[in-house]
C-alpha positions as CSV (number, residue, x, y, z in Angstrom):
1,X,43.0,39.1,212.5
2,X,42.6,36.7,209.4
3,X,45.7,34.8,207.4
4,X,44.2,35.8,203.6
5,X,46.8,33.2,202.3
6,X,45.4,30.6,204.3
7,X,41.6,31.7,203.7
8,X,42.9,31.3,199.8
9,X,44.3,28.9,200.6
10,X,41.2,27.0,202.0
11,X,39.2,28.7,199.4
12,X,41.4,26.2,196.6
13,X,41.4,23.4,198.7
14,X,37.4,23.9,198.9
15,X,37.1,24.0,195.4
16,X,39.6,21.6,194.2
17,X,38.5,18.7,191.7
18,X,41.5,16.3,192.0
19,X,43.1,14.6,195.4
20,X,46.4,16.5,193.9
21,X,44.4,20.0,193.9
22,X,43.7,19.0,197.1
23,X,47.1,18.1,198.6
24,X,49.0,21.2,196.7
25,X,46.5,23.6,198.7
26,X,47.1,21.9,201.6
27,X,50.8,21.5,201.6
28,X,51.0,25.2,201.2
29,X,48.7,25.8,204.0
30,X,51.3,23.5,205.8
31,X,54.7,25.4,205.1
32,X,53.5,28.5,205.3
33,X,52.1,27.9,208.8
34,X,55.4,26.0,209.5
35,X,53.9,22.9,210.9
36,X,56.3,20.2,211.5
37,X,53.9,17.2,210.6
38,X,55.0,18.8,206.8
39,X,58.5,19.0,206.0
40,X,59.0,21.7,203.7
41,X,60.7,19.2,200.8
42,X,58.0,19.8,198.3
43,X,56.7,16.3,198.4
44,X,53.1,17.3,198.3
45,X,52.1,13.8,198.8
46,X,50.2,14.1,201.9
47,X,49.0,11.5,204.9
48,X,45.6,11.4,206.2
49,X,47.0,12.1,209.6
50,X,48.8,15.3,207.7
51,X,45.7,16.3,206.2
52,X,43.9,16.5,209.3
53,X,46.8,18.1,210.9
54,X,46.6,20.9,208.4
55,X,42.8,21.1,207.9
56,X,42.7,22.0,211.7
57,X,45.7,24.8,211.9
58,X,44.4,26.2,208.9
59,X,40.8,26.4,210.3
60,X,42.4,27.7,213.8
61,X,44.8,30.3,211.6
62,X,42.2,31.6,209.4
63,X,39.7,32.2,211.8
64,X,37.2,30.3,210.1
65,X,33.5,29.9,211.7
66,X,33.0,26.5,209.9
């Protein structure tokens, strides 16, 4: 079964046309799947190391192909 938060929430990242776009998306993705490489403290200002962190749950979660 899919997470249709997280596939929206890919879906924004995907389409995002700032590096803040990007991180907002991203740092949802990362509280709602309660990873604790993100503090939920809504400092959106993400790490590489965090972005990949999240990029890969997300893709696991979502059940995307890609």
């Amino acid at each position: 079964m899919t997470d249709k938060y997280v596939e929206r929430q890919i879906k924004f990242y995907e389409s995002a046309t700032t590096k803040e776009a990007e991180n907002d998306a991203l740092y949802r993705l990362g509280t709602h799947l309660e990873l604790e490489a993100v503090p939920c403290n809504g400092n959106a200002n993400l790490t590489e190391e965090q972005r990949t962190i999240i990029l890969d749950a997300a893709k696991c979660k979502g059940g995307s192909d890609e």
